[in-house]
C-alpha positions as CSV (number, residue, x, y, z in Angstrom):
1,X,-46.0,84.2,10.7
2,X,-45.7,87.1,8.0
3,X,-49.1,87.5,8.0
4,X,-49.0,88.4,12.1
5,X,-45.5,90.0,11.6
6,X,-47.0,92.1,9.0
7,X,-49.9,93.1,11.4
8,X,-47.6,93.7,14.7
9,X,-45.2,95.7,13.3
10,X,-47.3,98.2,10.7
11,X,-47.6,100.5,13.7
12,X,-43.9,101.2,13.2
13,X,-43.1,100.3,10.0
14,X,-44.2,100.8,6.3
15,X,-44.7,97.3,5.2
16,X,-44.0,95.6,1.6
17,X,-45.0,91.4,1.1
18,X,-43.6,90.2,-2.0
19,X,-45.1,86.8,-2.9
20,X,-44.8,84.6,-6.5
21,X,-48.2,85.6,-6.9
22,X,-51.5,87.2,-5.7
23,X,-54.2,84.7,-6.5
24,X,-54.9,83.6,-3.2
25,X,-54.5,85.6,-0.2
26,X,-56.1,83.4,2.5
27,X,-54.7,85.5,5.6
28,X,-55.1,88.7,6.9
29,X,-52.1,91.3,6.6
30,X,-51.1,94.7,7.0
31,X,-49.2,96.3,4.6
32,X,-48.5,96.5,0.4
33,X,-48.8,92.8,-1.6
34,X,-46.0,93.2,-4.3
35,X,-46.4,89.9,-6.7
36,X,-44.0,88.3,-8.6
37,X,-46.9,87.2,-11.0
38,X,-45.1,83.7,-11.6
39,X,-47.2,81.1,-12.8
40,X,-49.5,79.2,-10.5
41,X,-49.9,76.4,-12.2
42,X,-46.4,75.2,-13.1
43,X,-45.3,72.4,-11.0
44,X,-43.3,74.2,-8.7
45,X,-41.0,71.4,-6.8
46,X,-39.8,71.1,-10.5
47,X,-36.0,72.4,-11.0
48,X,-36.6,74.3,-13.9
49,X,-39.4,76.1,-12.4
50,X,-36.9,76.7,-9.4
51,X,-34.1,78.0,-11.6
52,X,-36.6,80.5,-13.6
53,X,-38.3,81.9,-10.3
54,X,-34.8,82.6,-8.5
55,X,-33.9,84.8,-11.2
56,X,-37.1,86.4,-11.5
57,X,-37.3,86.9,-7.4
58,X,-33.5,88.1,-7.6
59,X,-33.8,90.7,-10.6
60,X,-37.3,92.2,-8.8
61,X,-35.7,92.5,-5.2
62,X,-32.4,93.7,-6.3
63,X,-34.4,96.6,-8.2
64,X,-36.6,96.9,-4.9
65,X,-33.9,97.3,-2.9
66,X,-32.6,100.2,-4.8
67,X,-35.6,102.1,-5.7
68,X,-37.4,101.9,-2.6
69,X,-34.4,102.1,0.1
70,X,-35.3,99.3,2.7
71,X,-34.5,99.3,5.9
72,X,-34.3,95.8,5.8
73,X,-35.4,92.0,3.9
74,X,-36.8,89.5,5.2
75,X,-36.9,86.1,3.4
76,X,-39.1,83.1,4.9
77,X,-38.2,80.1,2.8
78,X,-34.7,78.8,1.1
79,X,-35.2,79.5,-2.4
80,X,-36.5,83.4,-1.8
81,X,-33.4,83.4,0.8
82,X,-31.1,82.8,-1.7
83,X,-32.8,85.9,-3.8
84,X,-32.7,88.0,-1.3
85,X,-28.7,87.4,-1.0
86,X,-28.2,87.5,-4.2
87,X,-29.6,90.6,-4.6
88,X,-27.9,92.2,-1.7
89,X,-27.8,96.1,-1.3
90,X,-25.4,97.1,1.6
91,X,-27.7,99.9,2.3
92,X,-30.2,96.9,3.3
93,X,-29.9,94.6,6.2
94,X,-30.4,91.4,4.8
95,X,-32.2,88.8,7.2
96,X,-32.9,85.1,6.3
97,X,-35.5,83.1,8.4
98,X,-35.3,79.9,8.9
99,X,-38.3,77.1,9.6
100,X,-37.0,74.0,9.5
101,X,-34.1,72.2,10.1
102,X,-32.3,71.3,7.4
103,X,-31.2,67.5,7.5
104,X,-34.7,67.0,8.4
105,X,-35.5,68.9,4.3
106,X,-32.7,66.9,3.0
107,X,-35.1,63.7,3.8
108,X,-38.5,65.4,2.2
109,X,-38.0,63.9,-1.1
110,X,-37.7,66.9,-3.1
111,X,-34.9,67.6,-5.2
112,X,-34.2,71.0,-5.1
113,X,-33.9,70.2,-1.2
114,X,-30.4,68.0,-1.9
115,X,-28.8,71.2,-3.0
116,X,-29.8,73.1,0.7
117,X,-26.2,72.5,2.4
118,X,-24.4,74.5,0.2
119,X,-27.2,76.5,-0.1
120,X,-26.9,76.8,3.6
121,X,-23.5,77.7,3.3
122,X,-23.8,80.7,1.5
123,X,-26.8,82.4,3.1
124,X,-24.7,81.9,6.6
125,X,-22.0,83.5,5.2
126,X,-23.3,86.3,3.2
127,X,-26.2,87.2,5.3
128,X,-26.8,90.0,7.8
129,X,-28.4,87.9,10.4
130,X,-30.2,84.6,10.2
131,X,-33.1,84.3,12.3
132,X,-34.0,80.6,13.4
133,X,-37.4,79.5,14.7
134,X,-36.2,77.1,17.4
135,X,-33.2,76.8,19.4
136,X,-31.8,73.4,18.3
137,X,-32.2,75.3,14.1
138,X,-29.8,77.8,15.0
139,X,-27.5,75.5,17.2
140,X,-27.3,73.3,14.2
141,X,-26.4,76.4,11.7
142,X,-24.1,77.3,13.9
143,X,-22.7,74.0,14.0
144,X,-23.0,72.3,11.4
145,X,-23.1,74.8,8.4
146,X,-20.9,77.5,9.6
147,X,-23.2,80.0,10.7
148,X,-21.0,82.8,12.8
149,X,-22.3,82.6,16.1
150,X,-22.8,86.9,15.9
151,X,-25.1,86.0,13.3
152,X,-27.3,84.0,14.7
153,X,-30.5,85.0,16.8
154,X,-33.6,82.8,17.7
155,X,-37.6,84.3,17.5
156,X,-40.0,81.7,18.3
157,X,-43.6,81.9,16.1
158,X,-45.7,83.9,18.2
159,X,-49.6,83.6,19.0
160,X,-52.6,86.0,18.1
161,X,-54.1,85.3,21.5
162,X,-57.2,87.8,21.5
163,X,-57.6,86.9,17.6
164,X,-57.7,82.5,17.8
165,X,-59.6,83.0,20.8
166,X,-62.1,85.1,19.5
167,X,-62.5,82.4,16.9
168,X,-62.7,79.4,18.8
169,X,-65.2,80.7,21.4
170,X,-67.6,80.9,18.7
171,X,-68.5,77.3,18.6
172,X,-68.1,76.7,22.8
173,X,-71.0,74.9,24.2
174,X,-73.4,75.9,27.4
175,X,-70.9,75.4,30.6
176,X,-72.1,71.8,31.7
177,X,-72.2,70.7,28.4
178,X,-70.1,68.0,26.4
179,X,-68.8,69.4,23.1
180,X,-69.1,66.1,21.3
181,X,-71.6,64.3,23.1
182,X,-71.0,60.6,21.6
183,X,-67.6,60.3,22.1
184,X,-64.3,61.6,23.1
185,X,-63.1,63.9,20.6
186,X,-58.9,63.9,18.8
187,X,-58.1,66.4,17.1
188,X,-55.4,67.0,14.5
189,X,-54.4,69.8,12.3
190,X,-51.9,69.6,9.0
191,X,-51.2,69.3,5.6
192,X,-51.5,65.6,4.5
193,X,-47.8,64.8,3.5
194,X,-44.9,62.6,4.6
195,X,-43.6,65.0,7.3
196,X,-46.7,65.2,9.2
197,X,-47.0,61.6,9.5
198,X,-51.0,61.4,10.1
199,X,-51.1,57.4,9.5
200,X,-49.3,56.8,12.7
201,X,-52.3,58.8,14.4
202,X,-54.5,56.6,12.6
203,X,-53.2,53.4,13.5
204,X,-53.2,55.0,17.5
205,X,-56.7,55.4,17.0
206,X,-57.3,51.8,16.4
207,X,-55.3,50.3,19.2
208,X,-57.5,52.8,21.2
209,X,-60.3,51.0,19.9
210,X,-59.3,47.9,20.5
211,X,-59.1,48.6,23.7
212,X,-62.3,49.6,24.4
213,X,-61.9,53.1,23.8
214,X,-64.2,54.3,20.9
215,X,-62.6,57.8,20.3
216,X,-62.9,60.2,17.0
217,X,-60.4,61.6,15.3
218,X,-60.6,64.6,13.2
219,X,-57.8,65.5,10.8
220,X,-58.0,69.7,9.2
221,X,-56.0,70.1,6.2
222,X,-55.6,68.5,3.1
223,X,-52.5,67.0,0.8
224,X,-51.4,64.4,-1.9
225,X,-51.9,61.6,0.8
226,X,-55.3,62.1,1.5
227,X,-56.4,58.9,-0.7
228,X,-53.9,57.1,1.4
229,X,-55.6,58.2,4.9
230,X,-58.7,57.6,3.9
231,X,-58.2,54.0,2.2
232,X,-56.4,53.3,5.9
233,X,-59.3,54.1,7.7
234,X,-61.4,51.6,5.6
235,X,-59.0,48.9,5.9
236,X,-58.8,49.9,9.6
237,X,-61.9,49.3,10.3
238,X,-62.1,52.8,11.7
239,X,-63.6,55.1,8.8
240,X,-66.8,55.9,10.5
241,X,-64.7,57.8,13.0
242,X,-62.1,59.4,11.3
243,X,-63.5,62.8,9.7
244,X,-61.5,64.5,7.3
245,X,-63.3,67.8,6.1
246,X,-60.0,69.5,4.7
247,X,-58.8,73.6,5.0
248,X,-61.2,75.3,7.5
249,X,-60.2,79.3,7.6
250,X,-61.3,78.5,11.3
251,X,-59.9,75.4,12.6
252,X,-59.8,76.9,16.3
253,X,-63.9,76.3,16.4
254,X,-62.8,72.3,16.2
255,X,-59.8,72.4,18.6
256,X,-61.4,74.0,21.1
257,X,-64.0,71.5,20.9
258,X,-62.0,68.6,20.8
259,X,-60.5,66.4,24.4
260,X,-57.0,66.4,23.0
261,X,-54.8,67.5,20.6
262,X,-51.7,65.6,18.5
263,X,-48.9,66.6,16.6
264,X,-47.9,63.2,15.3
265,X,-45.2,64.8,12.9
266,X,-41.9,63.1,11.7
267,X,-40.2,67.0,12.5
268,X,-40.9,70.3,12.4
269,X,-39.6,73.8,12.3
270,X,-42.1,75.5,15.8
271,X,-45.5,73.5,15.2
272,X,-47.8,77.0,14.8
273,X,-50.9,74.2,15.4
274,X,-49.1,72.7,18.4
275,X,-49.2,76.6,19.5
276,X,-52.4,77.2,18.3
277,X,-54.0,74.3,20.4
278,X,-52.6,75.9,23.2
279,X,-54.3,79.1,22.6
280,X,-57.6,77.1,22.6
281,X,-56.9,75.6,25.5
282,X,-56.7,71.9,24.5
283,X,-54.1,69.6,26.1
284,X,-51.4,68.9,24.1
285,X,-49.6,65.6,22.7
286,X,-46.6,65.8,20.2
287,X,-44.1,63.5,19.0
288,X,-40.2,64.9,20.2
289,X,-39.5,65.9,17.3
290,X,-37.0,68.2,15.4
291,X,-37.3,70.7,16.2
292,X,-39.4,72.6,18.7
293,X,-42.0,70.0,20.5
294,X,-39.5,70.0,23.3
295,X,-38.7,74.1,23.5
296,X,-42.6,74.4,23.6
297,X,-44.3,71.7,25.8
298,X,-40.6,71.0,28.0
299,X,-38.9,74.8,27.9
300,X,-36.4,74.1,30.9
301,X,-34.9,70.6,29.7
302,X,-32.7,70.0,27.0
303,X,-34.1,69.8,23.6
304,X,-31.0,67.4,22.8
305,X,-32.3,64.8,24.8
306,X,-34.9,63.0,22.4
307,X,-37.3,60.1,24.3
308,X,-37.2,57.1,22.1
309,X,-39.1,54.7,24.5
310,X,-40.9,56.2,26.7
311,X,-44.2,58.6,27.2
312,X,-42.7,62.0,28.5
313,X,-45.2,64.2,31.0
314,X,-44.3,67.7,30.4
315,X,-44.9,70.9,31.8
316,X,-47.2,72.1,29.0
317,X,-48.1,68.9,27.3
318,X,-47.2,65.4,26.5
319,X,-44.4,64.1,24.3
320,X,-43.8,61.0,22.8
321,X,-41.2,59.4,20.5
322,X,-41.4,60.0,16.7
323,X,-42.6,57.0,14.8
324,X,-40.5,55.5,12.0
325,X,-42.4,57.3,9.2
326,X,-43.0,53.7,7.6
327,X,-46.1,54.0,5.6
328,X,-47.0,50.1,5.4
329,X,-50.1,48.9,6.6
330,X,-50.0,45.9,8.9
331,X,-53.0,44.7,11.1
332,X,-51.2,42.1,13.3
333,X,-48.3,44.7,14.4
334,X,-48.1,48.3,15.3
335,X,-44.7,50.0,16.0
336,X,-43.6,50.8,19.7
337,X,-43.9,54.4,18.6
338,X,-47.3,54.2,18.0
339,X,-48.5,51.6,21.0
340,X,-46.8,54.6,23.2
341,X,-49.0,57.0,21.4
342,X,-52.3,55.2,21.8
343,X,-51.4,54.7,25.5
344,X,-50.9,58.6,26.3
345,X,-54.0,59.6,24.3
346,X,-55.5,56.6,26.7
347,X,-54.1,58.8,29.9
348,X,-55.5,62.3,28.5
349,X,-59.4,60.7,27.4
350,X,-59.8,58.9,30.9
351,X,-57.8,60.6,33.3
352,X,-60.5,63.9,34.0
353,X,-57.7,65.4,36.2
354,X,-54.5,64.7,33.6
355,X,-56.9,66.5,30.7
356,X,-57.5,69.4,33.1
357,X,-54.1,70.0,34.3
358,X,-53.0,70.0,30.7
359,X,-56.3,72.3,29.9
360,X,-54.3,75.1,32.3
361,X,-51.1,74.3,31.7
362,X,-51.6,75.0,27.5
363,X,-53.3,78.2,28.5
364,X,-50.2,79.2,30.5
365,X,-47.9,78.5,27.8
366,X,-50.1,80.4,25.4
367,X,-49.5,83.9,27.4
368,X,-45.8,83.4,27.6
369,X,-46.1,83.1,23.6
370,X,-48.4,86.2,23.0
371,X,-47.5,88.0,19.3
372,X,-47.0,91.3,21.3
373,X,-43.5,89.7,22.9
374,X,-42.7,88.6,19.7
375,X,-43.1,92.1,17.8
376,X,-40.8,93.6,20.0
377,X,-38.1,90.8,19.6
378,X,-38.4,91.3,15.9
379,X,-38.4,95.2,16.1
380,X,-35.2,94.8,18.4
381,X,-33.6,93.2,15.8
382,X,-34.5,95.5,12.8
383,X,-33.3,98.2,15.3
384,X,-29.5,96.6,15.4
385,X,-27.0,98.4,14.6
């Protein structure tokens, strides 16, 4: 998102990106890279690390603040949102974004994420404006961590239309042609950790098989539980059709190749995949997860309303309930979750009129979602006075 920010709104405004550090910049950007130059290869979940940087971050901003005159600060995770309260300048409109909810953080593991609700607390408070990615994030702040409701605005993640599809039409066969010819194709795209829950996928794909339905599955990204994908394939019995190539700087050449597309993730802030596969195209399947599978695949109903057993067939896509997030292996008994899974990838890979209407309907939710809207709900904002 700050790399398409950065792009969309250079026209207007001189740009600064302040980052821990410069080593890799793996995404275009408009604008000046200002880095923190902290060290890369520090654990950095570690508290102490944590502690160091967010005095570092808040000493550099408060002395950007006052030599360069801002019009405004923009912080995209909780630890830099902190620094950039910390450091405030009431010349500076201070503006904290938000990605995920937060109970959903609390549950990652991490320790530094136990201290986000009083974290929470004080960036509501003491913050300009706090800009959520989803409706049911800011409804939450609002509710549950005392965000003033004049405080609170929602910007969904927006789409680089002509750019992903620019990129994926690059790898688009001859019209007539199958784009994997052996088999139908799944595709997903994530980092390999606990929150995206990529082991439920895999255990879909093997009831699939089992019932007679040979399909691939592709997984782009890479992550700690990598080892523990792959060794579940094996035991699976599925390894020769589970591809796992990691980071691909174009993962849109895959998507749009592939029969469907699945966000099997425990939560979320606004999937930017489940938006991406849209671009491309692809039909769409996504657990209902906090927070934003519902606001982008089901816009009119009420993102409250979570299914639990049942498959859900959306406007844009198809949602079903979140699995448990159990990591055990068992051959002899899948969870509910995941039987409902297998059975609406089943729908999408042999229903040819169910794939196309979700083919059109993920297009059709892709223009509604074009970066250029987005821009100008951003610049809106900066503009408030």
């Amino acid at each position: 998102m700050i790399s398409n920010l950065s792009r969309g709104l250079s026209e207007k405004y001189d740009i600064d990106i302040v980052l821990n550090d410069d080593y890799h910049i793996d995404y275009p950007f408009k604008g000046r890279i200002i880095s923190l130059e902290l060290p890369h290869k520090l654990e950095r979940m570690g508290m102490i690390y944590q502690v160091l940087a967010l005095i570092k971050r808040t000493y550099i901003l408060r002395r950007l603040k006052r030599h360069k005159k801002y019009s405004a600060v923009v912080s995209f995770s909780e630890m830099t949102s902190i620094a950039n309260v910390l450091s405030g300048n009431r010349d500076v409109k201070t503006i904290v974004s938000v990605r995920n909810a937060i109970d959903m953080q609390k549950k990652s593991g991490q320790k530094q994420k136990l201290i986000l609700p009083v974290a929470m607390l004080f960036l509501c408070r003491n913050a300009d404006l706090t800009v959520s990615c989803s409706k049911e994030i800011a409804d939450d702040l609002v509710e549950h961590y005392g965000l003033p409701s004049r405080k609170s605005r929602v910007i969904y993640n927006g789409l680089e239309l002509s750019t992903i599809r620019e990129k994926a039409n690059k790898s688009l066969p001859p019209a007539g042609e199958s784009a994997f010819p052996e088999r139908k194709t799944i595709i997903t795209v994530g980092r390999m950790t606990l929150q995206k829950g990529q082991w439920h996928l895999l255990n879909a794909v093997k009831i699939l098989h089992d019932k007679g339905i040979p399909a691939q599955l592709i997984i782009l990204g890479d992550g700690k539980l990598r080892p523990i994908l792959e060794e579940r394939a094996r035991k699976l019995g599925i390894s020769d059709y589970v591809n796992m190539p990691g980071f691909m700087e174009n993962p849109y050449q895959n998507m749009a190749l592939a029969d469907v597309f699945v966000m099997p993730s425990l939560y979320e802030g606004f999937s930017n995949a489940i938006l991406e596969a849209l671009a491309c195209g692809v039909p769409v399947i996504s657990t209902d997860h906090k927070t934003g599978a519902r606001e982008i695949l089901a816009p009119d109903s009420d993102y409250r309303q979570k299914i639990t057993d049942r498959i859900d067939l959306c406007e844009y896509g198809i949602l079903v309930p979140v699995c448990n997030g159990d990591l055990k292996l068992t051959f002899d008994l899948f969870s509910k979750e995941e039987d409902l899974l297998a059975d609406a990838l089943r729908m999408i890979l042999t229903d040819t009129k169910l794939a196309e209407r979700y083919r059109q309907a993920s297009l059709e939710r892709a223009e509604q979602l074009n970066m250029e809207a987005v821009c100008q709900q951003w610049i809106s904002l900066l503009e408030e006075r």
